[in-house]
N, C-alpha and C positions, 0 to 999 in steps of 0.2 A: 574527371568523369565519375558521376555515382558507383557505388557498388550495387550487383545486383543482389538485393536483399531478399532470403526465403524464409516465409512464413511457417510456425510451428504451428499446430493445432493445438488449442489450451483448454483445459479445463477449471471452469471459473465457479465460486461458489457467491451468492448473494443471499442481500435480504429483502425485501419489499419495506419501504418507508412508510407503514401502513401509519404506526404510530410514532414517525419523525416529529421532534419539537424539542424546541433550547429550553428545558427547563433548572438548568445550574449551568455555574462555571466553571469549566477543568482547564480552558486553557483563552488566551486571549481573542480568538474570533467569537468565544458564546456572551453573550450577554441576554439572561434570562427576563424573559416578557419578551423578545424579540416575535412579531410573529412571523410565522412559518406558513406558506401555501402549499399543504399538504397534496393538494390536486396537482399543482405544478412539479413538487418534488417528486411523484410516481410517475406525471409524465415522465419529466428526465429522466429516471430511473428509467422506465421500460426503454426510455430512447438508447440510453447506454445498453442494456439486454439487447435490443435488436441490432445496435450496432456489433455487437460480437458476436450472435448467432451467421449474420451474413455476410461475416468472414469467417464460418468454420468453426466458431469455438463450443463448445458445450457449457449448459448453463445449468447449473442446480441453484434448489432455491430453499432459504432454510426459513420457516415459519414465523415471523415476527410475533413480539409480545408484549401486549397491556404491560405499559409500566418504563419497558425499558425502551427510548426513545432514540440513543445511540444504536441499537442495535443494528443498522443498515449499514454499517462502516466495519462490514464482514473480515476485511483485512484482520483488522485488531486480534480478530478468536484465536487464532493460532498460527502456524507457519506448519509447511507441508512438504518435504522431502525425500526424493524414493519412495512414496508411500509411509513416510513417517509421522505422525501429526503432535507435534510442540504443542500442546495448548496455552494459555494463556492465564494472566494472575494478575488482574490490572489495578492501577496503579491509583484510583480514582474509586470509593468505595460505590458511589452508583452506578458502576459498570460491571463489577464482580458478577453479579446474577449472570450476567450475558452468556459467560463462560460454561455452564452448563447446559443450557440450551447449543451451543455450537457441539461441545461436548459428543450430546446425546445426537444430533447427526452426524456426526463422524462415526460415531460406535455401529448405529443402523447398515453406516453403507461400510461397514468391513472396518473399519480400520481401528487400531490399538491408540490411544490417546492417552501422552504423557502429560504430566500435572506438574508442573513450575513451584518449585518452592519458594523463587524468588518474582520481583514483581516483573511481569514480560508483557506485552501486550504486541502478539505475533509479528505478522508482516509489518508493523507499524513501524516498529527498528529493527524486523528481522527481514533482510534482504539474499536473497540465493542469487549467488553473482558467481554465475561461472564453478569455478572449483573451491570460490570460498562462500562463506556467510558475511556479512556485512552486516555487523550493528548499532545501533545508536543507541546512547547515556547519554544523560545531562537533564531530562526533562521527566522520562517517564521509567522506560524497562534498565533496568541496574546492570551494572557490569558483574554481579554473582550470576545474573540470568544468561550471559555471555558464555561464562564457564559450565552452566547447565547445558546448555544448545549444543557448546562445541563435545560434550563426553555422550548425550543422547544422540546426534547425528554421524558423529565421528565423521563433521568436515572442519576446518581452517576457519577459525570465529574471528574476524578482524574489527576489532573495537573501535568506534568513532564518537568525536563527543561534539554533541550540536550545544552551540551557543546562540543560538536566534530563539525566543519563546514563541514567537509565530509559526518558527519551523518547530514543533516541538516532535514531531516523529521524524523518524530518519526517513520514509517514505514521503514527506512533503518537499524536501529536500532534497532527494536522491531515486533513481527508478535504471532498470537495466533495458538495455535495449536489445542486445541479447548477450552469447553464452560469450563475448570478450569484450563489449562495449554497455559505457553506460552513461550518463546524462545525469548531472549535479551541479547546485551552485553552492560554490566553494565558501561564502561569505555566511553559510550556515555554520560551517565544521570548524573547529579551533583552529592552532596555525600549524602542528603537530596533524593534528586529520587530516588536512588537507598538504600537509606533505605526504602523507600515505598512500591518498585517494593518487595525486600525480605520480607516484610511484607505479603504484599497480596498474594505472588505467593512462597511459599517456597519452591515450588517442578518444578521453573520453569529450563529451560533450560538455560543452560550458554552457551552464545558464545564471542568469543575474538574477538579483533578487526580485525584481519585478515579474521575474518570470514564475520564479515561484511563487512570491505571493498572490500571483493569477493561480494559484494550483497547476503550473504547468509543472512542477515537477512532482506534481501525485499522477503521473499517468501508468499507461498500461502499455506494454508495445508485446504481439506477435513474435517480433525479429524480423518483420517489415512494416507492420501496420501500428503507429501509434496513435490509440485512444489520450488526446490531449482537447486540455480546458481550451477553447475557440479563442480568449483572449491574452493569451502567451506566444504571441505573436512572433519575435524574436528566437523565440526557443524552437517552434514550428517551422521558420525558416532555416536554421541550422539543419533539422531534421530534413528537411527535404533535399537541402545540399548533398547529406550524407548520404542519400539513396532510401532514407525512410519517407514510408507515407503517410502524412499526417492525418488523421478522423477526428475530426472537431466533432466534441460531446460537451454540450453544458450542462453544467450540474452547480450551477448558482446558488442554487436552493441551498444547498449541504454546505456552502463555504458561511454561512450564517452559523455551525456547529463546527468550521477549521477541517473540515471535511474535502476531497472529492471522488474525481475517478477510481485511482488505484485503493483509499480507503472505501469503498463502498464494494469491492473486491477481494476476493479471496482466490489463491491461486493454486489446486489440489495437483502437485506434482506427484504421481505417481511412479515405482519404477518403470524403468525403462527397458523393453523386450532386446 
């Protein structure tokens, strides 16, 4: 029998895909000249925004800008804790810009923003799981930025190294479903990660790589309601076994830049009363 699942109210940061387009390569889904149906990407986008307004969540939106084309893949700016906000130092010399602009909206709305000496690029490998952090090496943010996170947060940094270039963020690969379960395919993580992952999380969710590379494991979950790519079909049926509920959102458009849901997201954990 499912469990009955209760929903958190979340606070979500985005960007508007005004100026979305592949114009370089950082990782194997861009291939530049690809075109992009910029009309069709803001559909999706808003369709994901109203998808999460009409469960409850609150939405901010941070100003896109001429130039920087990734910048819709909000996740990346930083990672957000307590009210703490990890900025970002990325790893790809055409994305650095980004990072002041998310910067300068965290500063506006209250909050103190730390500056990464090493290369990090946020929620991309930085994952809040419960009572630890969860990150990924191998592709982008460094294991020195591991060591920064865990002394600026003062929580439990558990290091993870992806081996898939496709999955080249720990967020394409891995998403929490809530505060003691979480959802990953294993065939991303060395053989060492994924003895750690079945350590900590024995009752986590399995997905294959088909499933992620549908972007089913860049999603977003409530702690009942999971925002998942419509075609991870496999992954979605587990979910639903487990007493989650599935919200299919496509966002096709964004997997032409290795993109989806949960990278087009940013998740402002504030403390908690």
């Amino acid at each position: 029998m499912p469990e009955n699942r209760v929903p958190r109210r979340r606070r979500y940061l985005v960007c508007e895909p005004r100026h979305f387009a592949v114009q370089y390569a950082i990782n194997p889904w861009m291939h530049p000249g690809v075109r992009v149906d910029v009309a069709l990407a803001q559909e999706q986008w808003r369709t994901l925004v109203r998808a999460y307004e009409d469960h409850g969540h609150t939405v901010d939106t941070v100003p896109p800008v001429p130039g920087l084309p990734d910048m819709v893949f909000a996740a990346n700016s930083a990672v957000v804790v307590d009210g703490r906000v990890f900025g970002s130092l990325f790893h790809a010399p055409e994305r650095r810009p980004e990072s002041a602009y998310y910067d300068t909206w965290f500063k506006a709305a209250g909050f103190d923003v730390y500056r990464p000496e090493n290369v990090c690029e946020g929620e991309g490998d930085l994952v809040p799981a419960g009572r630890f952090v969860l990150a990924g090496t191998g592709f982008r943010t460094t294991r020195e930025a591991h060591r920064e996170v865990q002394e600026f947060l003062g929580v439990p940094v558990i290091s993870l190294t992806l081996v898939d270039p496709y999955l080249y963020h720990l967020d394409t690969a891995l998403f929490v479903l809530d505060e003691e379960t979480i959802a990953y395919c294993p065939e991303a993580f060395s053989p060492g990660s994924r003895e750690v992952l079945a350590r900590l999380f024995p009752d986590a969710v399995l997905g294959t790589r088909e499933d992620a590379m549908a972007f089913g494991l860049n999603s977003v979950s409530d702690g009942r309601h999971v925002f998942v790519a419509p075609r991870a079909e496999n992954l979605a049926a587990q979910l639903a076994d487990r007493g989650y509920v599935p919200v299919p959102v496509d966002l096709s458009e964004f997997h032409k830049a290795g993109g989806g849901i949960k990278c087009c997201t940013q998740e402002i954990r504030e403390t908690r009363s």
